[in-house]
N, C-alpha and C positions, 0 to 999 in steps of 0.2 A: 780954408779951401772952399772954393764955390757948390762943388761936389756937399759938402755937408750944411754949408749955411743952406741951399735949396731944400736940403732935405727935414733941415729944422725951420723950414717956414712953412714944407707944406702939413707936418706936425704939427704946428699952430692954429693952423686953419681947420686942420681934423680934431683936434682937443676943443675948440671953438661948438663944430659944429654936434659934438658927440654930447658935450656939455648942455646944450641948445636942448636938442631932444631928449636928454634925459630929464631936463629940467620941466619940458610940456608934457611927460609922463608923469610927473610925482606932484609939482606944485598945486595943483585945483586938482588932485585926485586924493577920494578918500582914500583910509585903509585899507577898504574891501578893492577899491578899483587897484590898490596899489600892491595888494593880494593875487588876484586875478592875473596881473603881471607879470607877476614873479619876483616883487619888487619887496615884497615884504614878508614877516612872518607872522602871524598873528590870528588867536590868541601865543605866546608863549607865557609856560612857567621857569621860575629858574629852579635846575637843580642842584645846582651846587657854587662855589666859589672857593678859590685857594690864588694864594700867592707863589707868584711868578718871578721869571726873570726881569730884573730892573725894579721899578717900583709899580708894579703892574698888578691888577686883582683879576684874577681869573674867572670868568660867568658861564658856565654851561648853560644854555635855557634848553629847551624842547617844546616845540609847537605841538599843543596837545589836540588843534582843530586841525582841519583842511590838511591835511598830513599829504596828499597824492596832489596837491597842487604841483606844479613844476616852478623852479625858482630858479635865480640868477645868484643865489648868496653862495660865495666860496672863498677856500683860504687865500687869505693879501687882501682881502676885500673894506675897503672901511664901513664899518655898519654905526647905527643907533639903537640903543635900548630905549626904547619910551613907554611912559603910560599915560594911557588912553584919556587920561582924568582929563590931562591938561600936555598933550601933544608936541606942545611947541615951548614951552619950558621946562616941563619932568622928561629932559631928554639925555644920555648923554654918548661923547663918541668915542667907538675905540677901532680896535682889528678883530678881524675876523682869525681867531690863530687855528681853527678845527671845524672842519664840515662832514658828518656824516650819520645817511640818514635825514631823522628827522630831530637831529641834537647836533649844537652848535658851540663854537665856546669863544667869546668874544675877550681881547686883554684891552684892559680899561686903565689909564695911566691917573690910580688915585687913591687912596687909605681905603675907603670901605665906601660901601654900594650905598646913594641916598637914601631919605627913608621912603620917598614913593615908590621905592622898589619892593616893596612888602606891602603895598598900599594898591586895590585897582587893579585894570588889565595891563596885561604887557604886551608890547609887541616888540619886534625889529626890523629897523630900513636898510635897506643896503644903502650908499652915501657915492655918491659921483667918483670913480678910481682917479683921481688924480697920483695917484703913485707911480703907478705905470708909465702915464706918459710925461711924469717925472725924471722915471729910472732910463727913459728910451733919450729924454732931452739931453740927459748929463752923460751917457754912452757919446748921444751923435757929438758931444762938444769936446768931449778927451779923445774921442778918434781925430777930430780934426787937429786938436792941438798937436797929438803923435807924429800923424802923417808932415806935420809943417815942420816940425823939430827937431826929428832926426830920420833915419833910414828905414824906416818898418817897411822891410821886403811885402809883406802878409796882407798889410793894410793896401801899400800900393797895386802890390796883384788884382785886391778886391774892387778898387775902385777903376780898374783899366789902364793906368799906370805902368805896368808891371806886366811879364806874362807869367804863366806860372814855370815852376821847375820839378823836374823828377830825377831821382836815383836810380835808375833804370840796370842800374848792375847789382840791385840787391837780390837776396835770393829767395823767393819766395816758399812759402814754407805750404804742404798741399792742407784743399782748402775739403774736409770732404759735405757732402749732401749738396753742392751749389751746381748748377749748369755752367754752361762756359760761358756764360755774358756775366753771370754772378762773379763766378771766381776773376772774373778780368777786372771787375769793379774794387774788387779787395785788395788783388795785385795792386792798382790804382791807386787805391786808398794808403796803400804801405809807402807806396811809390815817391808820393807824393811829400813836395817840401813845406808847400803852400794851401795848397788848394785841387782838393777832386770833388767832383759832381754825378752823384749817380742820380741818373735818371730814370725813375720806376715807376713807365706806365702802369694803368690799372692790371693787379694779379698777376703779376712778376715777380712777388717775395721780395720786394725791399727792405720791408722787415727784417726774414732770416738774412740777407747780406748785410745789411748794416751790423747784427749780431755777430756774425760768424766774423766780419771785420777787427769787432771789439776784440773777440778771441783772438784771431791773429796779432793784432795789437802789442797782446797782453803777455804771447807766447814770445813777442820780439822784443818785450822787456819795456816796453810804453808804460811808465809809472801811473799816471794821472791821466784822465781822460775823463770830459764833460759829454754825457748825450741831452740833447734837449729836443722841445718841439714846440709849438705855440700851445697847443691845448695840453690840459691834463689828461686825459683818454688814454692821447697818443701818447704821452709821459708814460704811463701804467701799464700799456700795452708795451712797448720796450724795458720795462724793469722787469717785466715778470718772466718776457723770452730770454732777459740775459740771466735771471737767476734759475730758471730750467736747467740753462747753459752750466753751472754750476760757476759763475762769473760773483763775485763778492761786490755786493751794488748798494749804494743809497739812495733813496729817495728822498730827496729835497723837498718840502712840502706837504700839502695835502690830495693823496690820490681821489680821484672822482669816486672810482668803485672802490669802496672801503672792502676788500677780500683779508682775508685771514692771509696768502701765501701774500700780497701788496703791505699787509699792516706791516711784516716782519722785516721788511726793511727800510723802515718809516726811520725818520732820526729820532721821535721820540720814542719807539719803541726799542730801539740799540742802545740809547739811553738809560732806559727803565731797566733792561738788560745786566747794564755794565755793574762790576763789582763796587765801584764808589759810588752808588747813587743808596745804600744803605745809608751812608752817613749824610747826604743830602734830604735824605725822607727825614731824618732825626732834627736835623737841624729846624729843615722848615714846620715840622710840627713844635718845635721848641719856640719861633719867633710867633706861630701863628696864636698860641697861647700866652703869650708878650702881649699880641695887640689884643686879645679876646679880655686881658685884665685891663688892658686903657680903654675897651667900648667903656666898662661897667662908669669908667667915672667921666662918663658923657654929661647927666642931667646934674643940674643944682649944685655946682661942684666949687670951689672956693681955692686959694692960694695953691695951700699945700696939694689939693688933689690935680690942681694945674700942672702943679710941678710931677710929679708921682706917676700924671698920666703922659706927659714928655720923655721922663728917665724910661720908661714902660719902651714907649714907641720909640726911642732911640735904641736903646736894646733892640727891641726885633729888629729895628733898620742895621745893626751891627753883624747879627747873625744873617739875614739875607745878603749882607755885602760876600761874608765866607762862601752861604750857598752859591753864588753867583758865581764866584772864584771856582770851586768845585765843579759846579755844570759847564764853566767853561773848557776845564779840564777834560771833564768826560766827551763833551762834543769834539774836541780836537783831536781827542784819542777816535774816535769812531770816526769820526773823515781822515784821518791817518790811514785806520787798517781797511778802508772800502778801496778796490780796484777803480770803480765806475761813481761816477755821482749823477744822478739822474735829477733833472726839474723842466719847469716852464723857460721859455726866455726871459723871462722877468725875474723869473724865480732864480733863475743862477746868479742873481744878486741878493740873495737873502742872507740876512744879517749874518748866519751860520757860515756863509762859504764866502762872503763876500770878498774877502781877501785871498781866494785863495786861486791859483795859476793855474793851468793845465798845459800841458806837451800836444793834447789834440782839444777841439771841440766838435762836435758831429750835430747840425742842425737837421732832424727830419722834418719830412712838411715841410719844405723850405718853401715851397709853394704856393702855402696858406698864410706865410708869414710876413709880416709887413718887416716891412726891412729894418727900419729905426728899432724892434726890438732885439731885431737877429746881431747886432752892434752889441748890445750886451755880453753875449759867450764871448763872441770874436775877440774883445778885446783882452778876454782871461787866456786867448790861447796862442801857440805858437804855431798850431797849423789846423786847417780847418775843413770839414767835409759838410759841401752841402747836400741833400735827398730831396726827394720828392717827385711831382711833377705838374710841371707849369703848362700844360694845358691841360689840367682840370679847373677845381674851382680855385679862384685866384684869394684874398686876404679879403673879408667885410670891412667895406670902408664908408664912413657915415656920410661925409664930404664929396659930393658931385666935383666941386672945387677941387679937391686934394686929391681927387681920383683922376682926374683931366690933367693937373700939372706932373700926374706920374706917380703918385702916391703908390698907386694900384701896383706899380711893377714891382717886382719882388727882385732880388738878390740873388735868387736861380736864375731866376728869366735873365736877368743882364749878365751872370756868370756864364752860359749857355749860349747866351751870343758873343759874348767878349771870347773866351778863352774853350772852345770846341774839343783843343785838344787836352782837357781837363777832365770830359765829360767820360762816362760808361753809361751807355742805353742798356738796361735787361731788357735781353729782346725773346725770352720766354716766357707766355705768362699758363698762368694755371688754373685759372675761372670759367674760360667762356668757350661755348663751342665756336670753331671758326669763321662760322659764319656771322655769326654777332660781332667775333672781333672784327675781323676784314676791312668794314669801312672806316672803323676808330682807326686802324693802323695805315689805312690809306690815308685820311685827312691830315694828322697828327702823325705819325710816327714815321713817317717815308718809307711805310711799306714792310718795314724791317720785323715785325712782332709775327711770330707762332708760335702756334696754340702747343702745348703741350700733347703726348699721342694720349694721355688718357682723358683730355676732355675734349681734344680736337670735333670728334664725332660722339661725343654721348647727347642720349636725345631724351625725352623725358618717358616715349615709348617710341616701338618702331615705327618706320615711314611717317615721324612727327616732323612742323617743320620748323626749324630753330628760331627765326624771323620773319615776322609779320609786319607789311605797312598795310594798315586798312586804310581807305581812303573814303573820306565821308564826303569829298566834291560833290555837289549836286542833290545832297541827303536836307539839305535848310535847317542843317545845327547851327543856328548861329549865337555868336558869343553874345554874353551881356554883360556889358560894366558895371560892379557894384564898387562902387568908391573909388579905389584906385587900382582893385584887381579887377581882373578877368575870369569871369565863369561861362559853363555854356553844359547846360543839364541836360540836355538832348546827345551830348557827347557822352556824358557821364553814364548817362541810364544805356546807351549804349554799349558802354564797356562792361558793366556789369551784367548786363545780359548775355554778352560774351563767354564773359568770365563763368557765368552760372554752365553754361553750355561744355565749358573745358574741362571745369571739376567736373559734371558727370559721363568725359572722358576718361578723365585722371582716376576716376572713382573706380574705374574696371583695371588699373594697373600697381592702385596702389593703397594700402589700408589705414586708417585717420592717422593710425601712429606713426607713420612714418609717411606723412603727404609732403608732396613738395611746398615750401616756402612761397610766398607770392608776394612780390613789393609792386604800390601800386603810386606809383609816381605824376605831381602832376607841376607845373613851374608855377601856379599861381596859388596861394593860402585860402582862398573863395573856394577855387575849385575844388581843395581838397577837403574841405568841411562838405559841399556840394557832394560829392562820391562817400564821404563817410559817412552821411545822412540815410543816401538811398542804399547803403549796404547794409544796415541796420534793419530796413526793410525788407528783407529778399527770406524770407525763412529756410529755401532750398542751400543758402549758403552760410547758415549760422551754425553748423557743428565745422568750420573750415576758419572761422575767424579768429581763432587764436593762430591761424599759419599766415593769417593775412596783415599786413603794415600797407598805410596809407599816408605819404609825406611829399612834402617839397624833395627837389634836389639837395638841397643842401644837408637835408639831413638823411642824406643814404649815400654822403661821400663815406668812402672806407669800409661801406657796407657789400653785400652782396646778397642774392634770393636767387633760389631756383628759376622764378618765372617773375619777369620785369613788364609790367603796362605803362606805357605813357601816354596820357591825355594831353596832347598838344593843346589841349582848347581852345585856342587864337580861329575864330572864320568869319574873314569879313570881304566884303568887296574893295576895299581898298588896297588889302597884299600888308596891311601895320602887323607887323608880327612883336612890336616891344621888345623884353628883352630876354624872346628866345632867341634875337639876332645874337648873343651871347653863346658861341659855339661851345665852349670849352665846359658849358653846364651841361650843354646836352652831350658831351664828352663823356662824363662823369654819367648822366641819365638812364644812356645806352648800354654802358660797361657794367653793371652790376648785376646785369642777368646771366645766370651759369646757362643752364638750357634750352631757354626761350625767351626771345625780346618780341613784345607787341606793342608797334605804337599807333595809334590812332589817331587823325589830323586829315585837316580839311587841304589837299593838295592844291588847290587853287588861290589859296592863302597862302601857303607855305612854301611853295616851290619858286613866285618869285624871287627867293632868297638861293644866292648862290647853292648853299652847304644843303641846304631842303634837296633842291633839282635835283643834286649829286645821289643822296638817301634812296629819292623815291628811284632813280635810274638802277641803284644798287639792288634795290629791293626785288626790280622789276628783272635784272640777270641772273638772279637765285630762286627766279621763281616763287619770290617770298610777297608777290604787290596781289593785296586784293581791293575790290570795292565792298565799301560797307551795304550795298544794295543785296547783295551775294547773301547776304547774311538775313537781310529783313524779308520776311513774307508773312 
């Protein structure tokens, strides 16, 4: 079907280009650059090894340097152990089976660990994910075979084919703590033969209704249910609201936040749990002492000890066939008795569950998620709920190309437009004073969003004023290009002098232990090193910077802070604003302030742009427009 061959060409072109630029990050960079990245780990020691499932050796290492670097190495990930001696021969590759902290434990498909592995420094590389957009290619190819072959109601709905269907005479069962756009979403959810779509602007509890969903679900006798999402975050975030819930969950994989209430419904931990894994500890210390007698007849060894050390390593390989046997038992029992299986989209094809069906699957984030991986659940289920919301940030896509031919559009967004009467909007959220929401739900939401009554009107004290546009027009901040970002320190040093001015507002209402939050957002990576520099400097504000965060957009989706600043930094005489023309960031930008949004920006830049003009006219009927001149003297 044309529908999926397009969709596996423009997956081609993004495996192309992801491949591209990972390979001009790692190939001419050393260790340390490849450290600095996030790309490696190193120094690491190992601390341990044991035999696994298959013929697999298991390697725990632990970076014993640069421990608070930030890094990309997670579970599914192909990594390399190397040392240092000799880089590109003493290397070898496996999986990443365990991420947490700052200990790893990589399975390695081989007898026993070289000897430069006792020899020298260690490190490890993460290795280009071709898995992924393996697991996403053979998804888009059996959907298409389905859809050609026989009747898949489910499949044809999704692609536009189909509309969808509801049971609208079932009886729903009461939902309690949801508002009524919630409870309609579940109703919906119940309802539904095919396909429902909740749609959950920012701080409308998508969360609890997709929970409280699972429970109705679970109470209407629904056996099997997949919830998934693109990240691990939002994975862990959902197992841990449905095990509150007192809902019996597994988690597929490896959770980001390794927490004590998250480990305990890990698979290896239900695992290690279960009453047959006594006689799997026995066995595997039985084989593991099989091969510890065939090392000894490693050196100088002749006929008979040839033979001796074969009979050795055939026994153990006899008794890991049983263990195998055994753990596969125990895993089947523990995906039997779990209500929920929880993982990534990728991860709901993990060798553990990979065969196994579901009655529903529930993608959240559907928003975030590039559609060729959302194919993966879909195909396990017989009916499916997509969440999120598509106008926030949309899926990171490498490919300019495969962002143009459509890549970018997600599976809500075309669910959304295709089939309307699928969807349930929460049209209550529970974050932001009113006024902050107001023009998010006028741009986006057709008006329909209000504010809960207990945050509608909280202010951070009285007669404060919820939204601020400063307008720096005419102040000659102007930006400056460093490489491919945009900075402008005259903006910067501005807000932070603001900023200094507010705290010793704030400072008369409220005591260090309990100050308000403040996210200091800015859409360019220059700029926000630029404002982290000069806040380092300000002395008046260093007992407040542990409440302070300073980030891209991107990394304050899902987030929220009492007090939101944006440094628009774009002022130029030409009106190039790049790509704050990307509305749906500053969507997300504006929505994560509970009781104060401050944004900052040169109006005479900015307002050529349709969405600006609208802002600044908003700002200006709430009495919330100031100049930045007001301020300087």
């Amino acid at each position: 079907m044309q529908y999926f061959q397009d969709l596996l060409a423009l997956l081609d072109i993004e495996q192309v280009e992801d491949r591209l630029q990972y390979q001009k990050l790692t190939e001419k960079s050393g260790v340390q650059e490849r450290r600095a990245n996030g790309l490696s780990w190193y120094p690491v020691a190992i601390r341990g090894t044991e035999l696994t499932k298959g013929d697999y050796v298991q390697v725990e290492v632990e970076r014993t340097t640069h421990q608070d670097v930030s890094h990309i190495l997670r579970f599914g990930m192909p990594a390399a152990l190397f040392s240092n001696h000799d880089p590109k021969e003493s290397r070898i590759e496996g999986i990443i089976s365990h991420q947490s902290g700052n200990k790893l434990k990589i399975n390695f498909r081989i007898d026993e660990l070289p000897d430069w592995a006792s020899d020298g420094k260690l490190g490890v590389d993460v290795l280009f994910d071709d898995n992924s957009y393996n697991e996403m290619r053979s998804a888009l190819k059996t959907a298409d075979k389905r859809i050609e072959n026989s009747n898949e109601t489910l499949l044809q709905v999704l692609v536009g084919e189909k509309e969808p269907t509801f049971h609208t005479e079932t009886i729903f069962p009461a939902v309690p703590h949801l508002n009524t756009s919630q409870t309609k979403a579940v109703h919906q959810i119940l309802a539904a033969n095919e396909l429902a779509i909740v749609h959950g602007p920012p701080g409308t509890g998508k969360t609890t209704t997709i929970v409280q969903a699972v429970k109705a679900l679970i109470q209407k006798g629904v056996k099997k249910i997949l919830v998934t999402a693109p990240s691990n975050t939002a994975v862990d975030l959902l197992t841990e609201k449905m095990a509150e819930q007192k809902i019996s969950v597994l988690r597929i994989g490896n959770p980001a936040r390794v927490t004590e209430r998250l480990l305990a419904h890990t698979m290896d931990n239900q695992m290690a749990e279960h009453n047959s894994m006594k006689d799997v500890k026995r066995l595997k210390k039985q084989a593991q002492e099989f091969k510890s007698m065939a090392h000894k007849y490693k050196r100088n060894f002749g006929r008979a000890e040839q033979q001796q050390r074969k009979l050795l390593f055939d026994e153990a390989y006899k008794i890991m066939k049983e263990v195998e046997r055994s753990e596969q038992y125990v895993m089947d029992d523990v995906i039997t008795r779990a209500q929920v299986i929880t993982a990534t989209l990728v991860g709901a094809n993990h060798y553990s569950v990979r065969n196994q069906q579901y009655d529903i699957a529930i993608i959240d984030e559907a928003g975030q998620a590039l559609e060729p991986s959302c194919w993966i659940p879909i195909l396990k289920a017989k009916k499916v709920v997509l969440a999120g919301d598509h106008c926030q940030l949309p899926p990171t896509i490498k490919s300019q190309e495969a962002a143009k031919g459509g890549l970018i559009k997600t599976l809500l967004e075309k669910g959304v437009e295709k089939h309307p009467e699928a969807v349930s909007l929460l049209e209550e959220q529970y974050r932001m004073h009113e006024h902050i929401m107001q023009f998010s739900s006028s741009i986006f939401y057709s008006n329909k969003l209000k504010a809960n009554i207990n945050v509608a009107s909280r202010l951070l004290f009285p007669n404060d004023m919820p939204l601020q546009f400063i307008d720096t027009a005419g102040c000659g901040f102007d930006e400056k290009l460093e490489g491919t970002s945009s900075t402008n320190p005259e903006e910067a040093a501005f807000l932070i002098k603001h900023l200094e001015q507010l705290v010793t507002e704030l400072n008369a209402h409220y005591p260090l232990d309990s100050f308000p939050s403040i996210g200091i957002i800015a859409p360019y990576k220059q700029q926000i090193l630029v404002i982290k520099e000069q806040l380092e400097h300000v002395p008046e504000l260093a007992p407040y910077l542990h409440r302070i965060t300073v980030n891209t957009v991107d990394s304050f989706q899902g987030q929220e802070r009492d007090i939101i600043y944006i440094s628009m930094t774009r002022s130029n005489s030409e009106g190039e604003i790049g790509f704050l023309s990307d509305i749906r960031r500053m969507n997300v930008a504006m929505t994560r302030a509970k009781m104060k949004l401050i944004v900052i920006g040169d109006s005479a830049t900015l307002a050529q742009f349709k969405f600006y003009e609208k802002f600044v006219t908003y700002a200006q009927s709430i009495d919330g427009y100031k100049s930045a001149w007001e301020y300087m003297g």
